[in-house]
N, CA, C and O atoms as a printed pandas DataFrame, in Angstrom:
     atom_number atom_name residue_name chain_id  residue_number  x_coord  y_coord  z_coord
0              1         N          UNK        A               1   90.358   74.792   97.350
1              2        CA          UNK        A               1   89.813   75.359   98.565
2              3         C          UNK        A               1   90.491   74.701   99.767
3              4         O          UNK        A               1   91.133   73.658   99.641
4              5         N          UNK        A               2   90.347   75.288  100.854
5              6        CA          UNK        A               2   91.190   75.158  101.686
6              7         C          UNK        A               2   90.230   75.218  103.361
7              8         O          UNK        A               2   89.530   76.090  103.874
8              9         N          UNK        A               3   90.709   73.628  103.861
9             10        CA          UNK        A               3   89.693   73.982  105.301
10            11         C          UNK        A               3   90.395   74.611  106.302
11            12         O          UNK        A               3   91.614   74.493  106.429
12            13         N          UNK        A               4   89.590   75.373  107.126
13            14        CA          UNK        A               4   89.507   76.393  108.397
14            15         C          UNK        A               4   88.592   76.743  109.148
15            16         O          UNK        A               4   87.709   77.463  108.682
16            17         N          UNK        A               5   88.548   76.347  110.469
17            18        CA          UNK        A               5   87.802   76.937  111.489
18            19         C          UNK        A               5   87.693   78.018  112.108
19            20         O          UNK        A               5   88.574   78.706  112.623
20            21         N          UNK        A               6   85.620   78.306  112.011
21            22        CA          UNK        A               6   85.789   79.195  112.790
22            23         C          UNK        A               6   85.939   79.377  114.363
23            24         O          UNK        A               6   85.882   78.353  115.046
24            25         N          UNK        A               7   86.108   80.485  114.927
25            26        CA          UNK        A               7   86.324   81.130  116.229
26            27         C          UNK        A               7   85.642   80.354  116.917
27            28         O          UNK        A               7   85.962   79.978  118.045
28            29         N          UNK        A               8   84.401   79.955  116.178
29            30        CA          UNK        A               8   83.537   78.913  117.213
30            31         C          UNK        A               8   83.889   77.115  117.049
31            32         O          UNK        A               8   83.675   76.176  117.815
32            33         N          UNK        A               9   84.381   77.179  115.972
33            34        CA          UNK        A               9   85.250   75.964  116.219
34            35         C          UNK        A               9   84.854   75.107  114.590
35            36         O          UNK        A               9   85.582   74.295  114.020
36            37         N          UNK        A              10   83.345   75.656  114.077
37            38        CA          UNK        A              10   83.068   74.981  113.043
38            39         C          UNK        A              10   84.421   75.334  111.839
39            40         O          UNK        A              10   85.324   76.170  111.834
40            41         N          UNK        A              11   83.993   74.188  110.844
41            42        CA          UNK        A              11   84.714   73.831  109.814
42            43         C          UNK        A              11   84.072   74.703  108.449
43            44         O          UNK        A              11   82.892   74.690  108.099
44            45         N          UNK        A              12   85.069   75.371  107.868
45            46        CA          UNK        A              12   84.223   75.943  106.463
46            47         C          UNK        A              12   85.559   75.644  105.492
47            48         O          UNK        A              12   86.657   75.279  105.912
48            49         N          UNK        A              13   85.246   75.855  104.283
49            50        CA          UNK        A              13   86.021   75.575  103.204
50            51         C          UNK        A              13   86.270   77.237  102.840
51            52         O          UNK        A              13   85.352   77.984  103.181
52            53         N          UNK        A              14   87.345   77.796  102.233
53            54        CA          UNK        A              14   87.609   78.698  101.778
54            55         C          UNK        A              14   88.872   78.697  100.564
55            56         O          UNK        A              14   89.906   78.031  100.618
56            57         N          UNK        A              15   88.502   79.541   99.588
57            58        CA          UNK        A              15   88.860   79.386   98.267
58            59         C          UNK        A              15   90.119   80.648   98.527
59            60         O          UNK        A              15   90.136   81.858   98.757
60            61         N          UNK        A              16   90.959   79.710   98.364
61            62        CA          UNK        A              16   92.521   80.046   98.568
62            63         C          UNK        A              16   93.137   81.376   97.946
63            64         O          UNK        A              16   94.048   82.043   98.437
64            65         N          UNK        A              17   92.342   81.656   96.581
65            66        CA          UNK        A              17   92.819   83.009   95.940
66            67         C          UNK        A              17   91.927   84.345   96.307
67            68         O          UNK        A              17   92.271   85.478   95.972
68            69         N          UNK        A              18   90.924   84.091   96.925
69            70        CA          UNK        A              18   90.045   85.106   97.136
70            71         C          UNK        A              18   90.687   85.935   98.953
71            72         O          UNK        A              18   90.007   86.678   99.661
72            73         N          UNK        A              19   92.702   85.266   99.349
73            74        CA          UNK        A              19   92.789   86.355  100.268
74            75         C          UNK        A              19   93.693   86.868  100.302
75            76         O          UNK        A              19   94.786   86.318  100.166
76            77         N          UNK        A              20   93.500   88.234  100.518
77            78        CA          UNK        A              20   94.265   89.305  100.851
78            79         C          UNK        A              20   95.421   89.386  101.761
79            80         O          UNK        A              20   96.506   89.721  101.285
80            81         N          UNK        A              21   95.312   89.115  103.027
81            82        CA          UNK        A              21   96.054   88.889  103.548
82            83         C          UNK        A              21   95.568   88.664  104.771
83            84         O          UNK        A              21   94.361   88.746  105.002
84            85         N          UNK        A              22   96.724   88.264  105.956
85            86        CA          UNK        A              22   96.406   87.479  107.016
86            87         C          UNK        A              22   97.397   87.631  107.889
87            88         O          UNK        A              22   98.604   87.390  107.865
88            89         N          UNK        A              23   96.455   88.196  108.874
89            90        CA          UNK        A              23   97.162   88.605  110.387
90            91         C          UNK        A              23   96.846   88.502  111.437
91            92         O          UNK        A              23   95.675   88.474  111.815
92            93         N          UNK        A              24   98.211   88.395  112.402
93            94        CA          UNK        A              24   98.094   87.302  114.182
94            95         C          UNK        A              24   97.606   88.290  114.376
95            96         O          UNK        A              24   97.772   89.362  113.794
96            97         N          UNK        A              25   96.538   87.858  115.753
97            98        CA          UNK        A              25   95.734   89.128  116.657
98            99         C          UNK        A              25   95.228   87.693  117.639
99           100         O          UNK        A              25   95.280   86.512  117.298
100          101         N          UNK        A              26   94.755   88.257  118.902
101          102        CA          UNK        A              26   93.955   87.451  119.635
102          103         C          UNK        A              26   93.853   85.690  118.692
103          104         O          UNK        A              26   94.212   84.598  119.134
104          105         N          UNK        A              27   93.303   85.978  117.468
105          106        CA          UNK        A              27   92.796   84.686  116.900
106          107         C          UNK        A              27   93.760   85.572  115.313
107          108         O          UNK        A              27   94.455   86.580  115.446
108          109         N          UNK        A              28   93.522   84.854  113.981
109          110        CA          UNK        A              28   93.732   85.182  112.997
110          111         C          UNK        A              28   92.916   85.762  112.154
111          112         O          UNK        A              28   92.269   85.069  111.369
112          113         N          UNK        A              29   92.844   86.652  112.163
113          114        CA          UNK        A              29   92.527   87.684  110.891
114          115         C          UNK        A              29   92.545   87.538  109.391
115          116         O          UNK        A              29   93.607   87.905  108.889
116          117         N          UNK        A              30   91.631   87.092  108.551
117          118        CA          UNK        A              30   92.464   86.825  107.208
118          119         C          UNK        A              30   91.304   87.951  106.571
119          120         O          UNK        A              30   90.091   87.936  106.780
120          121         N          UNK        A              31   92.093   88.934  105.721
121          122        CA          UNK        A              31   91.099   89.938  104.953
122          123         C          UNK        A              31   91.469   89.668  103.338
123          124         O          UNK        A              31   92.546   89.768  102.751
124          125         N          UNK        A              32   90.063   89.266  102.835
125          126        CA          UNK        A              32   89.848   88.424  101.622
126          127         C          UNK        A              32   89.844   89.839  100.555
127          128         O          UNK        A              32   89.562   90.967  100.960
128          129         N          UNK        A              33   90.213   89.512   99.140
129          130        CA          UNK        A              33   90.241   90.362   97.962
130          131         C          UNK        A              33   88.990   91.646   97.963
131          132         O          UNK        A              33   89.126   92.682   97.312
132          133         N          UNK        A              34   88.094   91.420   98.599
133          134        CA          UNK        A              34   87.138   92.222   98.353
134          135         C          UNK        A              34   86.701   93.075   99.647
135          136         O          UNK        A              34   85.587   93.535   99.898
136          137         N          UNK        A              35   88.277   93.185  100.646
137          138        CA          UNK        A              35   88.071   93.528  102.138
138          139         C          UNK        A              35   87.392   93.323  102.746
139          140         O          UNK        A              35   87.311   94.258  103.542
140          141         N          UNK        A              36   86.326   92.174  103.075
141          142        CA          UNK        A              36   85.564   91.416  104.338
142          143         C          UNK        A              36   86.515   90.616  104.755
143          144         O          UNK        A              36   87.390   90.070  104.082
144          145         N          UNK        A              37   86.292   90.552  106.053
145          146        CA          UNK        A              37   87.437   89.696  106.703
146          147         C          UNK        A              37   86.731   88.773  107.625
147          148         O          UNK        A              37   85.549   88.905  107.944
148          149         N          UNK        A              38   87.843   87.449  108.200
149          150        CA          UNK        A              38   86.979   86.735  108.667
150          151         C          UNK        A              38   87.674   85.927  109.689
151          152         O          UNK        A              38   88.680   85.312  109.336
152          153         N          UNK        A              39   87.151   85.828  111.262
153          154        CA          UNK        A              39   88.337   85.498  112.278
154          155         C          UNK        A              39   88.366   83.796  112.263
155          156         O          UNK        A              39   87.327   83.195  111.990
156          157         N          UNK        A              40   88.989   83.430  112.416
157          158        CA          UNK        A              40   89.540   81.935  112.136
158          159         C          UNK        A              40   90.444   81.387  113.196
159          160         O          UNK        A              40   91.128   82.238  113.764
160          161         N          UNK        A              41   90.594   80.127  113.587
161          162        CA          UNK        A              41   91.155   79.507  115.068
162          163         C          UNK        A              41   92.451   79.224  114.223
163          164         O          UNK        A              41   93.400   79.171  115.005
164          165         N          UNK        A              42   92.953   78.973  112.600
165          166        CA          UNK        A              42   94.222   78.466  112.279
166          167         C          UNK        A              42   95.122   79.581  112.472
167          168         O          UNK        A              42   94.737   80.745  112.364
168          169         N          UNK        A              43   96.284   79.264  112.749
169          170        CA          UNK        A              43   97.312   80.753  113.189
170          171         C          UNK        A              43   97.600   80.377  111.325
171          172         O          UNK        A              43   97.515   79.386  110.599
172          173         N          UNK        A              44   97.925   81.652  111.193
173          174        CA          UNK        A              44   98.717   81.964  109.780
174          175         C          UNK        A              44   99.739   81.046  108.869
175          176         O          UNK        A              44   99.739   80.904  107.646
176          177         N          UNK        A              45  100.920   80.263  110.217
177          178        CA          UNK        A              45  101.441   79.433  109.270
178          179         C          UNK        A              45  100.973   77.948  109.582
179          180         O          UNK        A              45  101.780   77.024  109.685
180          181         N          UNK        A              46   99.976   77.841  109.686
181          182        CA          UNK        A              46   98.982   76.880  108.955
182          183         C          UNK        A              46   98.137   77.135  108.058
183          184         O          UNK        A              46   97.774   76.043  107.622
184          185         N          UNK        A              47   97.643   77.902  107.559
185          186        CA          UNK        A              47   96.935   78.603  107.327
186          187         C          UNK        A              47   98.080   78.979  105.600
187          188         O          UNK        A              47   97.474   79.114  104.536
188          189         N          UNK        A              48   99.277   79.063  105.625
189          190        CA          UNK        A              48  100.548   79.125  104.427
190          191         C          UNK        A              48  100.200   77.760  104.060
191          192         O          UNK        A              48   99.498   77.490  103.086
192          193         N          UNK        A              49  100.796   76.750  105.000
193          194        CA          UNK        A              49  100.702   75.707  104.564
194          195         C          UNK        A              49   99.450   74.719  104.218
195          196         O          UNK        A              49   99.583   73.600  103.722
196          197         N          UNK        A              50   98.586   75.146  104.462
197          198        CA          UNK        A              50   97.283   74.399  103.647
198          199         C          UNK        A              50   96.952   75.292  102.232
199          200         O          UNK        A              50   96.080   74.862  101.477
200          201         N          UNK        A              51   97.514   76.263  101.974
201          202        CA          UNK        A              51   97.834   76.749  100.604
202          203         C          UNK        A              51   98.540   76.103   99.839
203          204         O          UNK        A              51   98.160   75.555   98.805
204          205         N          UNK        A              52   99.639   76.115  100.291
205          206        CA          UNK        A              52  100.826   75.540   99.783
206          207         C          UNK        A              52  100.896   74.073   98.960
207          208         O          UNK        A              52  101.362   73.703   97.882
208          209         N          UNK        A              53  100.034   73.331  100.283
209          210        CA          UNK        A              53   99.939   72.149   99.967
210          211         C          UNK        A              53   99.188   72.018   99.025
211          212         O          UNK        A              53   99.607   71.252   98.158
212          213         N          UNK        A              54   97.687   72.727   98.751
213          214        CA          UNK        A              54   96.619   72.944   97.815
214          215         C          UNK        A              54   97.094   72.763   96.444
215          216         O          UNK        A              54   96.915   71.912   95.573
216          217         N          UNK        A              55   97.909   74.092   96.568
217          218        CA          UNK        A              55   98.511   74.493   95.307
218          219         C          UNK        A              55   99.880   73.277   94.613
219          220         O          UNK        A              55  100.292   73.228   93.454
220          221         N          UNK        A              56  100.165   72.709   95.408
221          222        CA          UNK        A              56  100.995   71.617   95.233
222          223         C          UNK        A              56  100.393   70.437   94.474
223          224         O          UNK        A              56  100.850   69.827   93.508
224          225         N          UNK        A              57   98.975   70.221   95.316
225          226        CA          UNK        A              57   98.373   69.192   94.812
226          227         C          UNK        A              57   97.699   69.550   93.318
227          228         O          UNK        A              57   97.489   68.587   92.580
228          229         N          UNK        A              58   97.398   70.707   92.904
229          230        CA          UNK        A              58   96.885   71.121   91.336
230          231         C          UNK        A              58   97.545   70.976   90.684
231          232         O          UNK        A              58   97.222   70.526   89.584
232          233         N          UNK        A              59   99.270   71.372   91.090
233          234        CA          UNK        A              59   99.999   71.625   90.117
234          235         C          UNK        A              59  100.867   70.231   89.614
235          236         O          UNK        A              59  101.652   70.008   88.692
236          237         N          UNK        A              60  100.403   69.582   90.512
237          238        CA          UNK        A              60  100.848   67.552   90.567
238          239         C          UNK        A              60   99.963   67.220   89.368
239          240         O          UNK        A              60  100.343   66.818   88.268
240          241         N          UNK        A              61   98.570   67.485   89.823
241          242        CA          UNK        A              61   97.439   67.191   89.224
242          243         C          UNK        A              61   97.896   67.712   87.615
243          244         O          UNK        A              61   98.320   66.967   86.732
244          245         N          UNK        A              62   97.705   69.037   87.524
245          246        CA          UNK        A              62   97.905   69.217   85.938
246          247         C          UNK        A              62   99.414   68.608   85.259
247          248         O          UNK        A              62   99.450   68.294   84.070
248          249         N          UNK        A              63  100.372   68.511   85.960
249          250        CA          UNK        A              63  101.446   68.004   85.445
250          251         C          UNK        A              63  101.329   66.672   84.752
251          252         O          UNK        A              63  101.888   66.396   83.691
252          253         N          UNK        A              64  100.409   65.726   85.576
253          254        CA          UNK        A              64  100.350   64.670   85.347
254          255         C          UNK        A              64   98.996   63.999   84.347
255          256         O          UNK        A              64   98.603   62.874   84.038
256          257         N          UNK        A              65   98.581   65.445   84.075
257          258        CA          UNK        A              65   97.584   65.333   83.239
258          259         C          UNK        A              65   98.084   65.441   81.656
259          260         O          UNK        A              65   97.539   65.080   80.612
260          261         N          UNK        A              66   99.364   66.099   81.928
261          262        CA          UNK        A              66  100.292   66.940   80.521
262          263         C          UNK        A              66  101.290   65.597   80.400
263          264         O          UNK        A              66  101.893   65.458   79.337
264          265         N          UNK        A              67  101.484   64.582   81.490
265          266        CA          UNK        A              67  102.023   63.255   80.983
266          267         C          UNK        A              67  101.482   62.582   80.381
267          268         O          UNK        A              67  102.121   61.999   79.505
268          269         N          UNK        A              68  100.483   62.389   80.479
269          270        CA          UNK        A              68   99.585   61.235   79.910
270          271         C          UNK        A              68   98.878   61.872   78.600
271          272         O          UNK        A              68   98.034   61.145   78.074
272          273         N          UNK        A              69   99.066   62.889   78.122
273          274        CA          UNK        A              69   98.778   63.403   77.049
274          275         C          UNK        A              69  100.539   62.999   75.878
275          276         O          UNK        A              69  100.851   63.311   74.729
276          277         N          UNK        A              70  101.013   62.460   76.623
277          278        CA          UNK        A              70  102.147   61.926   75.250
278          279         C          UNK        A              70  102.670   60.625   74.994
279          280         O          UNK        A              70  103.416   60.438   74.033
């Protein structure tokens, strides 16, 4: 999961595979798998890169879980 603020400034967690996609407007737009969408203060490529990084850190995580298994 991945943190992002809302429009009003609070902090929520959001689960990285549940979006659709994500677009600049006034604020950012991100419309999640099940088309509700939800406006957010991170512009988009922050918003890449706290994915990115997410997904970086699991895939560290399981790698190093598949080391220590030999």
């Amino acid at each position: 999961m991945i943190p992002l603020r809302t429009v009003s400034g609070k902090e929520f967690y959001l689960n990285n595979d549940c979006i659709l996609k994500i677009e600049r407007d006034f604020d950012t737009l991100i419309t999640l798998v099940d088309h509700k969408t939800l406006r957010v203060m991170d512009t988009p490529e922050e918003i890449a890169e706290k994915v990115l990084q997410f997904k970086k850190e699991i895939y560290k995580s399981s790698i190093g879980g598949l080391k220590n298994e030999t």
